[in-house]
ZADRENDO-314981 format. One line per 3 residues: number of its first residue (from 1); for each residue x, y, z negated of N, C-alpha, C. Coordinates in steps of 0.02 Angstrom, whole numbers, plus 50000, padded with zeros to 5 digits. Each point is the difference from the previous one (the first is absolute). Layout:
NUM) X/Y/Z/X/Y/Z/X/Y/Z | ...
***
This chain:
1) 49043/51973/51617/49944/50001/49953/49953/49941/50014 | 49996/49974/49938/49933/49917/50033/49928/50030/49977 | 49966/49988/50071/49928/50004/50011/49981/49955/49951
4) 49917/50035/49981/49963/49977/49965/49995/49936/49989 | 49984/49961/50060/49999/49927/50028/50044/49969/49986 | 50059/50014/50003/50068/49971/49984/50020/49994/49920
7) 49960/50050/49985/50023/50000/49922/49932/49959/49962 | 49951/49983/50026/49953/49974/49963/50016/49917/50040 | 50037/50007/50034/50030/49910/50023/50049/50002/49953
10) 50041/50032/49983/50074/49997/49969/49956/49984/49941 | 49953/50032/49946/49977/49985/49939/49960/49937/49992 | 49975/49958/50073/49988/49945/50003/50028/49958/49992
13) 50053/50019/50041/50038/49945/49979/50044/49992/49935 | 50031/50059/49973/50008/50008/49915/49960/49939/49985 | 49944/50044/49980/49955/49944/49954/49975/49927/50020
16) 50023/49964/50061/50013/49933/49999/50058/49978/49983 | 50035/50034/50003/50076/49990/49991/49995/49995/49913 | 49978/50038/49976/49991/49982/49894/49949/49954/50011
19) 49976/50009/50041/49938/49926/49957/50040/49939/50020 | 50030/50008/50069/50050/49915/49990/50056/50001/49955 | 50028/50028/49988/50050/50011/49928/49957/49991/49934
22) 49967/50028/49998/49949/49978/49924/49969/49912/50030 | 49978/49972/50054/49998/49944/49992/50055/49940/50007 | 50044/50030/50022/50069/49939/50016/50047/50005/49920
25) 50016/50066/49978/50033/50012/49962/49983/49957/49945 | 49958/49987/49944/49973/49975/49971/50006/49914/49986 | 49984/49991/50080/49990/49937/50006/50094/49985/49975
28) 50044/50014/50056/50074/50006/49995/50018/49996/49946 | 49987/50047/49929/50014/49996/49945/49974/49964/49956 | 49941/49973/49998/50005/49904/49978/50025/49961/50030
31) 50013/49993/50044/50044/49949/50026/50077/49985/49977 | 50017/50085/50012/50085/50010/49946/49992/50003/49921 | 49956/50014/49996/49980/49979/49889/49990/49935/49991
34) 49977/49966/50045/49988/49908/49983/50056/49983/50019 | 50047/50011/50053/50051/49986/50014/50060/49999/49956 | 50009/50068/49982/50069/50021/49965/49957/49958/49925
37) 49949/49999/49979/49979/49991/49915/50031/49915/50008 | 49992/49958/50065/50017/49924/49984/50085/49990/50008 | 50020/50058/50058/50081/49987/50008/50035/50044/49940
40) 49970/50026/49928/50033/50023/49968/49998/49941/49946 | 49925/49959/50000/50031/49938/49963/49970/50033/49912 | 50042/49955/49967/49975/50020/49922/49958/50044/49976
43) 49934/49991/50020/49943/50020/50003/50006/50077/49964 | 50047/50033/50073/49995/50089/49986/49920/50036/50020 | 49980/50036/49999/49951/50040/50009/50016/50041/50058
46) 49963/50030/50042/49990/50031/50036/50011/50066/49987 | 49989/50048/49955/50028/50058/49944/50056/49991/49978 | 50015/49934/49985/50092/50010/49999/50040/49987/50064
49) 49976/49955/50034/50035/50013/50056/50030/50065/50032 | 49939/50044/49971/49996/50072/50057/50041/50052/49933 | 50006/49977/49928/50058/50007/49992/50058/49977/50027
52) 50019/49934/49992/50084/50012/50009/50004/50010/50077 | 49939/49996/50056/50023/50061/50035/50016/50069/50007 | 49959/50029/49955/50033/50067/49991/50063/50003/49979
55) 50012/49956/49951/50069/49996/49954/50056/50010/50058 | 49993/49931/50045/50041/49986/50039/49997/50065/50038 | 49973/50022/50010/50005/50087/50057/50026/50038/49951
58) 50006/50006/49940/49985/50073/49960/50047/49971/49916 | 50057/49954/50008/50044/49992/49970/50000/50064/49942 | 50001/49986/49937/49999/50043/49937/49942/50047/50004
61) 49955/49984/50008/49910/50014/50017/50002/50007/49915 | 49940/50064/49955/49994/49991/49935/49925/49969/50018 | 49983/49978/49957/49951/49980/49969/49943/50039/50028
64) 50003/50068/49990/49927/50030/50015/50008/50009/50081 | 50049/50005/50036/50005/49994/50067/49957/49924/50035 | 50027/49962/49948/49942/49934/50013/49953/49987/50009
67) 49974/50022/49945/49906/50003/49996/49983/50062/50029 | 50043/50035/50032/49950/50071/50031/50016/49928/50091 | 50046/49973/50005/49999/49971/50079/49945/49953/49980
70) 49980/49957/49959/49954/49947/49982/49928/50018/49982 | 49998/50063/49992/49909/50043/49988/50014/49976/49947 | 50047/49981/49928/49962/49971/49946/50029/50066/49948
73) 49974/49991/49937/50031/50049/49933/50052/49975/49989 | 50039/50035/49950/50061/49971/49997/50005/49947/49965 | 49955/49983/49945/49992/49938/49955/50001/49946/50033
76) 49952/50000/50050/49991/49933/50041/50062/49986/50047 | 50047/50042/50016/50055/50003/50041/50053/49974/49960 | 49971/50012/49918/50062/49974/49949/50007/49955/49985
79) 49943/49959/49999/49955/49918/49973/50052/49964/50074 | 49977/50019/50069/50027/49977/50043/50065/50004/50025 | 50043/50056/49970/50092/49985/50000/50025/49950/49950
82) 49962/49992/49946/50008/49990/49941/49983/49904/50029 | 49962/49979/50038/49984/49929/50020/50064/49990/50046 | 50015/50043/50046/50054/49995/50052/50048/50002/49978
85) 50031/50033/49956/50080/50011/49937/49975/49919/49981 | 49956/49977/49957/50001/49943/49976/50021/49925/50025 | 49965/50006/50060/50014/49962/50079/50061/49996/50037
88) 50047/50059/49961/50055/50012/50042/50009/50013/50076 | 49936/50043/50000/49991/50023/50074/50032/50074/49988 | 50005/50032/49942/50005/50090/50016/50015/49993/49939
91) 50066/50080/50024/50037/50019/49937/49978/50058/49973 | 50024/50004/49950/49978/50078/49954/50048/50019/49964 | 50029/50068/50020/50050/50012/49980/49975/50097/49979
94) 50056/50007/49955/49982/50068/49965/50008/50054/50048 | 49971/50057/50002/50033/50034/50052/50055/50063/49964 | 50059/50003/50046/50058/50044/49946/49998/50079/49981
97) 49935/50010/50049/49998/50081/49965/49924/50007/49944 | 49933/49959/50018/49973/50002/49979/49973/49935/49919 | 49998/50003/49961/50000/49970/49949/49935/49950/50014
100) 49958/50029/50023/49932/49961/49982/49989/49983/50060 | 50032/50021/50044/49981/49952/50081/50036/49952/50001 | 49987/49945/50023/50032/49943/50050/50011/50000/50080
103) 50043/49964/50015/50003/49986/50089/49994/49947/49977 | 49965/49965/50058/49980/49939/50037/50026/49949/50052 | 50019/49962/50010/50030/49970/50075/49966/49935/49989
106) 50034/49963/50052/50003/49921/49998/50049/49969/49981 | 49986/49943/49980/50064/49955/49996/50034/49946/50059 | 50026/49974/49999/50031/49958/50061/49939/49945/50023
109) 49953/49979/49947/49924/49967/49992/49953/50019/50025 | 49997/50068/49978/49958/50039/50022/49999/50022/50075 | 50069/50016/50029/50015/49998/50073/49992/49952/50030
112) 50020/49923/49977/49999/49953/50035/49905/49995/50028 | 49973/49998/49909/49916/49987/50026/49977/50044/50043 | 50016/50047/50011/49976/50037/50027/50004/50013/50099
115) 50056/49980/49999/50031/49973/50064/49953/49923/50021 | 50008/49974/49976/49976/49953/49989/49910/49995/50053 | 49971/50039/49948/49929/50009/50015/50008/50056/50052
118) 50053/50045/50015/49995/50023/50061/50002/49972/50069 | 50064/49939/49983/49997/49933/50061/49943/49970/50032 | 49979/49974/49936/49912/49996/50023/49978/50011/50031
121) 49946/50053/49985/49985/50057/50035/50019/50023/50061 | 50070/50017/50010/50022/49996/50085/49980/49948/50033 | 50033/49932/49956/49990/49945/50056/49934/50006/50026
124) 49962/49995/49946/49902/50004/50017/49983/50045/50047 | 50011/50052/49991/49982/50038/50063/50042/49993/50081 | 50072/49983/49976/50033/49984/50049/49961/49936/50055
127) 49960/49956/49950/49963/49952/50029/49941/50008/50041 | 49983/50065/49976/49928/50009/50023/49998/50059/50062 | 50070/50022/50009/50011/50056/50059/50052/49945/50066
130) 49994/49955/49979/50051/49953/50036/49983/49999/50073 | 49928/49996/49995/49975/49998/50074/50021/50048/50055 | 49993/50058/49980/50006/50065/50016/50061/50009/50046
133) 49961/50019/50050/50059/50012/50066/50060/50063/49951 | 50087/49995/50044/50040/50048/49985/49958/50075/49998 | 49992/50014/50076/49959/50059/49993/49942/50022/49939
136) 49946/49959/50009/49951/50002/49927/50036/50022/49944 | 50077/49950/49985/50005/50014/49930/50046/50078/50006 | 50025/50016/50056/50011/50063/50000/49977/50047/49987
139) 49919/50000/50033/49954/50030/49984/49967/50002/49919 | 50018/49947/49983/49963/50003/49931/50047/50025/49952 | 50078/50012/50012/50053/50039/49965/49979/50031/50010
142) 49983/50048/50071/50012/50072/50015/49931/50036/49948 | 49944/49967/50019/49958/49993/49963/49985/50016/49928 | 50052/49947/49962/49986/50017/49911/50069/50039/49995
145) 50061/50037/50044/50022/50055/50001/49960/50063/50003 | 49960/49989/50026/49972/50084/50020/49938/50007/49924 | 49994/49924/49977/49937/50012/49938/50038/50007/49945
148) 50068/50000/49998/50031/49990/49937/50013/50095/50002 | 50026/50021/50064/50000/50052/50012/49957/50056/49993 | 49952/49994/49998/49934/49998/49990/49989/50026/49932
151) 49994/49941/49970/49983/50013/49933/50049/50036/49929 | 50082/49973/50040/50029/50026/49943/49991/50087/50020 | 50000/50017/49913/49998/50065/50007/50074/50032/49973
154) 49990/50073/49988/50069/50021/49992/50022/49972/49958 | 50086/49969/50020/50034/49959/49938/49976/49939/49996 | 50007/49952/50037/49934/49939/49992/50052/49967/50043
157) 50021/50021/50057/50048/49968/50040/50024/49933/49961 | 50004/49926/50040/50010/49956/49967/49964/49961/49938 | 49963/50043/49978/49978/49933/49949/49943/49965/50016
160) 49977/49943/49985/49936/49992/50000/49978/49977/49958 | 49945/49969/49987/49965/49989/49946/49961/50027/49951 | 49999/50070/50014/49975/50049/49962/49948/49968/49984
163) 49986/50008/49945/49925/49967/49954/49970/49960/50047
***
């Protein structure tokens, strides 16, 4: 059983532990949105990017599955498949049981850009953890293992990016 003391250290430390995640996290994810938005090239958006990442995870994705991962309505999710089909980044294809739905994917373009601006992005950070003793970067796996762990909730296993 943990004493009082122990448990009001344990909730101390909790709540430094979210306040450095609410301040590192943030920072981290402009760094990979400026990153991946220049290594994807042909001036994609940042909202599509995080489409044809989903795409790329979630192969024959409909439409409203989209804009519910993107916070947007479905209109604005349609305007934006509808730029990416055009671009020849993403396909749209009928779906065979339902008439009025579509599936979604990428195209071989759409994979490539997308890879692409993921390269990036690694390299960049790959650059900026370079310093970092073996051990450190062990620590900093073991680290965003236990936060990924953490956060996903039931069924969550593996993805990221959630909104």
């Amino acid at each position: 059983m943990r004493r009082a003391s122990d448990s009001e250290g344990h909730d101390q430390a909790t709540e430094q532990c979210a306040r450095r995640i609410l301040d590192v996290v943030p920072r981290a994810m402009r760094l990979l949105r400026e990153e991946m938005r220049q290594g994807a090239g042909e001036g994609i958006s940042i909202p599509q990017l995080r489409a044809l990442a989903f795409l790329g995870r979630t192969p024959g994705a409909s439409l409203s599955e989209l804009a519910e991962f993107l916070g947007v309505a479905g209109p604005t999710a349609s305007v934006m498949v509808q730029r990416l089909v055009e671009r020849e980044l993403v396909t749209r294809t009928g779906h065979p049981e339902e008439r009025r739905r579509v599936r979604l994917g990428l195209t071989a373009r759409g994979t490539t850009s997308l890879e692409r601006s993921r390269g990036r992005a690694r390299s960049r950070v790959a650059g900026r953890i370079d310093g970092l003793s073996r051990g450190e970067l062990e620590t900093l796996s073991r680290g965003l293992a236990l936060l990924e762990q953490a956060l996903n909730g039931p069924g969550d296993e593996g993805h990221d990016d959630k909104k």
